[in-house]
C-alpha positions as CSV (number, residue, x, y, z in Angstrom):
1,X,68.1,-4.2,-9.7
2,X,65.5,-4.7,-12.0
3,X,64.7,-6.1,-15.6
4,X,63.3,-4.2,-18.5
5,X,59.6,-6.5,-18.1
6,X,60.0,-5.0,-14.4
7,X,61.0,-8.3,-12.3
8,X,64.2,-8.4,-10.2
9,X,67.4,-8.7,-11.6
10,X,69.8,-10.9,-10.5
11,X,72.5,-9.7,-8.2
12,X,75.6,-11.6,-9.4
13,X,78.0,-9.7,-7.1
14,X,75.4,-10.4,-4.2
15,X,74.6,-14.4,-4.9
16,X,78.1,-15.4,-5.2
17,X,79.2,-13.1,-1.9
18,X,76.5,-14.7,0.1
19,X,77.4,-18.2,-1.2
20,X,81.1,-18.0,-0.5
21,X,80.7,-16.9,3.2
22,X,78.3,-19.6,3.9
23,X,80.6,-22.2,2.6
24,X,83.2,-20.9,4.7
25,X,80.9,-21.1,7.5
26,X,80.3,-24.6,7.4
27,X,82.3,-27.2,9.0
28,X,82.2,-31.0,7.3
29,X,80.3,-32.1,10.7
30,X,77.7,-29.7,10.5
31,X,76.3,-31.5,7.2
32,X,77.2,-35.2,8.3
33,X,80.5,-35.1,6.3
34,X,83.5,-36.9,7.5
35,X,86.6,-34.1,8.2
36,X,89.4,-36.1,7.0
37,X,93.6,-36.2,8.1
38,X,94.5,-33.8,5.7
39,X,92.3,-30.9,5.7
40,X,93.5,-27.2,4.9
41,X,90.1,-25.4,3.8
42,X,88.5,-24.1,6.6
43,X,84.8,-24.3,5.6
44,X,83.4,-27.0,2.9
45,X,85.0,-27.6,-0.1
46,X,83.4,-26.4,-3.4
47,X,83.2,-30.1,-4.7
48,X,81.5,-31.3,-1.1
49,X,78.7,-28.2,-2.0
50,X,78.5,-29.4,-5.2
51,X,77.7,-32.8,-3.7
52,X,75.2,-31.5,-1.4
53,X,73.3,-29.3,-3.3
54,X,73.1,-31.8,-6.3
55,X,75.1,-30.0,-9.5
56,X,78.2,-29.7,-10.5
57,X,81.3,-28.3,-8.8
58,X,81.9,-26.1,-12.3
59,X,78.6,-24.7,-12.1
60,X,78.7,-23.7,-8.1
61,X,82.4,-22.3,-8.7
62,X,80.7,-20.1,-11.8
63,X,78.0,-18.9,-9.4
64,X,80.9,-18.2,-6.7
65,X,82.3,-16.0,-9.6
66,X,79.4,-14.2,-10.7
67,X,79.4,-15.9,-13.5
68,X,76.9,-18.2,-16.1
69,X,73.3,-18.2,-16.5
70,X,70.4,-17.4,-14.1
71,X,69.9,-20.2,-11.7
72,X,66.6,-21.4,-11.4
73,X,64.1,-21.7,-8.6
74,X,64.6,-25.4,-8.0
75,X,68.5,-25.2,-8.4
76,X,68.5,-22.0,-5.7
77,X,66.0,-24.7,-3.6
78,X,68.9,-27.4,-3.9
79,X,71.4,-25.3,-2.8
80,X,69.8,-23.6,0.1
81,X,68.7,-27.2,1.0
82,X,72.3,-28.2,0.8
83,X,73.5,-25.2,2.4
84,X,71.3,-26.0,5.6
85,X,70.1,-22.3,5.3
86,X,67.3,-21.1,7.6
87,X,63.8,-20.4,6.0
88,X,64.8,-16.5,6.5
89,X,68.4,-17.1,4.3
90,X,66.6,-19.5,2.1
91,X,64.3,-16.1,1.3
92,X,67.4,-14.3,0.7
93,X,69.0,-16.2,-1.3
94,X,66.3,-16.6,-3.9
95,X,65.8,-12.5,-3.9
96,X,69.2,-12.3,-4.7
97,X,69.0,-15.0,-7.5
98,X,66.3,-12.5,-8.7
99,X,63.5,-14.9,-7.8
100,X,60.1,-14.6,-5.5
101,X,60.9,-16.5,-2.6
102,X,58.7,-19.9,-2.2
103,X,56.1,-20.0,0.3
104,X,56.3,-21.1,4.6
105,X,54.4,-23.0,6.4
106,X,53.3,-26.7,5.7
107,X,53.2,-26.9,1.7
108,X,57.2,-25.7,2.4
109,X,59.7,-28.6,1.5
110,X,62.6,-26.9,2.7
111,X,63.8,-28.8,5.8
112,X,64.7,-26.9,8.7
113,X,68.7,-27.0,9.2
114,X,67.6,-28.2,13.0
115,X,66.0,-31.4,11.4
116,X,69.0,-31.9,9.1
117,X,71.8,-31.8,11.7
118,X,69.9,-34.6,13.3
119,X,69.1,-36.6,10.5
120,X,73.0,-36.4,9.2
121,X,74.2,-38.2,12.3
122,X,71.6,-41.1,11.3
123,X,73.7,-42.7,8.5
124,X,73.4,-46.1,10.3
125,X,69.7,-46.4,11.3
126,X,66.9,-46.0,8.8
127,X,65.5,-42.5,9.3
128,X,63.4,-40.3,6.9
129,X,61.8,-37.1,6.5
130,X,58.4,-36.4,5.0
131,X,55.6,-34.2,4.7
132,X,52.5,-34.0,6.6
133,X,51.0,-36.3,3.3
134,X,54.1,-38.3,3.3
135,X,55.9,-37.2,0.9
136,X,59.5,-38.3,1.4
137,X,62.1,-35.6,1.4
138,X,65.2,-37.2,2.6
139,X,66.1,-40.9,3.9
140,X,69.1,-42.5,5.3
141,X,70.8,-45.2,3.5
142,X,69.0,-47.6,5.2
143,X,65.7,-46.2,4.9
144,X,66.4,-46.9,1.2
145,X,67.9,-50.5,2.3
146,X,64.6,-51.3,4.2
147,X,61.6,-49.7,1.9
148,X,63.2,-49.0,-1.6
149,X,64.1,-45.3,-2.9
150,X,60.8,-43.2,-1.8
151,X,62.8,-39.7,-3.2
152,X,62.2,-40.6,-6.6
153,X,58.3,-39.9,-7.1
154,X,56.5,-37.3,-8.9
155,X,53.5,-36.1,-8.8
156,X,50.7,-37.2,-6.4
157,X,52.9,-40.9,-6.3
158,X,55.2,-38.9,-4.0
159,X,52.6,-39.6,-1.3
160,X,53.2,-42.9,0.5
161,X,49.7,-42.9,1.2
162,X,48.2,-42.2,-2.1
163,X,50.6,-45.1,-3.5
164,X,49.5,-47.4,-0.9
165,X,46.1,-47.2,-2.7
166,X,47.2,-47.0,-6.3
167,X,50.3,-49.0,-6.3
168,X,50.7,-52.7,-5.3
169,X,54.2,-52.8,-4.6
170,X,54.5,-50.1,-1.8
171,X,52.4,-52.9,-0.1
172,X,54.8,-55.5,-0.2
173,X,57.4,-53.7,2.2
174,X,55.0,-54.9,4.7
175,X,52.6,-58.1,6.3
176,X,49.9,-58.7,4.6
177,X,48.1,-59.1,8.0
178,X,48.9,-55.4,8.9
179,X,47.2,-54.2,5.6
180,X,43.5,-53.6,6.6
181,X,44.8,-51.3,9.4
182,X,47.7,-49.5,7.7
183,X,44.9,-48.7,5.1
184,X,42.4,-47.1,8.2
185,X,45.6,-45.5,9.0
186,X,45.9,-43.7,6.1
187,X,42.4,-42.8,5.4
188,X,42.5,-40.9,9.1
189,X,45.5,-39.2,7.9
190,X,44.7,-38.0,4.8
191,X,41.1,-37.1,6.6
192,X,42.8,-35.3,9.6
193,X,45.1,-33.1,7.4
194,X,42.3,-32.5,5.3
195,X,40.8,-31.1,8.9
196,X,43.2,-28.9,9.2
197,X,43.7,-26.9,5.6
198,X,40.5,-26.9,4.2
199,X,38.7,-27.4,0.6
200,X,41.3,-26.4,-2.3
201,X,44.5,-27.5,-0.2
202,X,46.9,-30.6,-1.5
203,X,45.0,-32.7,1.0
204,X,41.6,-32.1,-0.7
205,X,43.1,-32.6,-4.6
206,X,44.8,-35.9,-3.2
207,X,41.5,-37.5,-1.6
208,X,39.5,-36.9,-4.7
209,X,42.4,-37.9,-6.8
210,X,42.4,-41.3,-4.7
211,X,38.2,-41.4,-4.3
212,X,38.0,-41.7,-8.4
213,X,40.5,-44.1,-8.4
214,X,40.0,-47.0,-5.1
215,X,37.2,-48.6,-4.4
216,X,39.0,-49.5,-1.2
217,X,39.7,-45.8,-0.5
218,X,35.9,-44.7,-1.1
219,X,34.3,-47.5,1.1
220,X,36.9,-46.6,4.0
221,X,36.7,-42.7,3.5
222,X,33.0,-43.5,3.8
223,X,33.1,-44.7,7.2
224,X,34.5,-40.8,8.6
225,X,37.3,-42.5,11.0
226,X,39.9,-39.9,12.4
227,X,42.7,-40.6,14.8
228,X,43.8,-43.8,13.5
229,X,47.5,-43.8,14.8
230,X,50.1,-46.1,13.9
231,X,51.8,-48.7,16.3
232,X,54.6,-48.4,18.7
233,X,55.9,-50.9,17.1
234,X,56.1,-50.9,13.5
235,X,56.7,-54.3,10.9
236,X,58.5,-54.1,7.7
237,X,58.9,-57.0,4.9
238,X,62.5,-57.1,2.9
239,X,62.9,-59.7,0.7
240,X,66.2,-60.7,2.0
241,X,65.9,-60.2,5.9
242,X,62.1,-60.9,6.4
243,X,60.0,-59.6,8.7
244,X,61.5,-57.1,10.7
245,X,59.8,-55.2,14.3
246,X,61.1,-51.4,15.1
247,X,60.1,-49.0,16.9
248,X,59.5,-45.4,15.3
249,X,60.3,-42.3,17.2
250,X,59.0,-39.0,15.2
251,X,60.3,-35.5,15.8
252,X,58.0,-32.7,14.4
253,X,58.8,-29.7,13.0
254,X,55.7,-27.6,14.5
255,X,56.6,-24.9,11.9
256,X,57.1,-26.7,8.5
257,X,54.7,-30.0,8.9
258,X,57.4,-32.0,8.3
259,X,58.1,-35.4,10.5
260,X,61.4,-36.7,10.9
261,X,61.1,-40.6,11.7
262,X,63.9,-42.7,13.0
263,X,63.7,-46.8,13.2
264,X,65.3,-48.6,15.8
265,X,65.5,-51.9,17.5
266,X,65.5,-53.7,20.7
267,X,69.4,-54.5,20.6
268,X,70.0,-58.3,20.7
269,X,66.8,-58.5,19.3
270,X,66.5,-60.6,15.8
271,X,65.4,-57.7,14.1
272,X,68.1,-56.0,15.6
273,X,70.4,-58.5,13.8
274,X,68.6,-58.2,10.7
275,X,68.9,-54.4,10.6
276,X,72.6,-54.8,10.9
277,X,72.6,-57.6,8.0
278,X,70.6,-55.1,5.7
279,X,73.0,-52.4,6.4
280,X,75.6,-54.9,5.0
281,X,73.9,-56.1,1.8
282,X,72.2,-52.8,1.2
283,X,68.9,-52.7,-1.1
């Protein structure tokens, strides 16, 4: 189907077909729901969609229907996010909403439903998914807990590392004695990825976003280090627990640049402890 101006129409019948046998298709497990006693729907519930995909349970029921206005790009992104599509039924999706399908590969934010199965079961560890340049795209309840809401950037702020040079307070989440190197750190980052896509990428507008705005960032980006890794063991600062030691384990998605990273402690440990008290008092 196709407009008078000569773009793709929306396929009502289509969209709301698709959408109603993927819902069916997905168990409350399968998107780190909890089932319940009482349950008589076999696949998610319109309201649990709703939920996931971030809108309203009137306005996914419409689309179910055939029904209301045009979705738009980012609210067929939300609900193929929350749908745990595959990159191939996230494509089909948006053709059907009438929509050029976003691009693959590592400027993609749409998490692999592989990496979201895992990262549902993690609701009480501190676990996050980000973007080659760190920008966060999910975090556990904890996460938040432990380093403050990282989801809610725009702009080139949604890059841990850019903020780390622009913004004072992402450096209070940790030791002021681990500064100097968590700065090399992300200097060989940004550098690395840089490496890799070239003049014009994201990576290239970021660094001479950051090298006209921190002196410290010029003198370090200056000195051409690459390969700066972080720790095995990783320090964090909360304002009601203190200091805290974890290790971080990171599970790469080879095929979207994205990095899931999941924080854990020794157990009996007294970070250990204090990861269990802040999963008690929250952020």
């Amino acid at each position: 189907m196709q407009t008078n101006n000569g773009r793709p129409g929306i396929d009502r019948e289509g969209l709301a077909e698709f959408l109603r046998h993927r819902r069916a298709a997905l168990q409350p497990e399968d998107v780190g729901l909890p089932r319940g006693r009482r349950r008589r729907t076999s696949g998610l519930r319109r309201e649990e969609v709703a939920v996931l995909c971030h809108m309203s349970t009137d306005y996914f029921a419409r689309l179910e229907r055939g029904e209301g206005p045009r979705p738009s790009g980012q609210m067929i992104a939300s609900i193929a996010q929350g749908l745990h599509l595959t990159l191939d039924e996230r494509d089909h999706l948006f053709r059907l909403a009438g929509l050029e399908p976003p691009g693959r590969g590592p400027h993609s934010e749409h998490v692999s439903p592989g990496m979201l199965r895992i990262f549902d079961q993690l609701v009480d560890t501190p676990a996050e998914i980000a973007t080659e340049l760190g920008e966060t795209l999910r975090q556990s309840p904890l996460a938040v807990a432990l380093t403050g809401d990282a989801g809610s950037y725009t702009g080139p702020m949604r890059s841990r590392g850019y903020r780390w040079f622009v913004d004072p307070g992402e450096r209070s989440h940790y030791p002021p004695q681990d500064h100097a190197f968590l700065s090399r750190m992300y200097v060989s980052g940004l550098r690395g990825v840089l490496g890799a896509r070239g003049p014009g990428s994201r990576a290239d507008r970021l660094a001479g976003l950051l090298l006209e705005t921190s002196a410290e960032f010029r003198d370090l980006w200056r000195e051409q280090e690459i390969g700066v890794r972080p720790d095995e063991v990783k320090r964090f600062s909360h304002p009601r627990v203190g200091v805290l030691e974890v290790n971080c384990q990171v599970l790469l998605d080879p095929f979207q640049a994205h990095h899931l990273m999941v924080y854990t402690a020794t157990p009996g440990s007294e970070s250990y402890r204090k990861l269990r008290l802040l999963a008690v008092v929250g952020s």
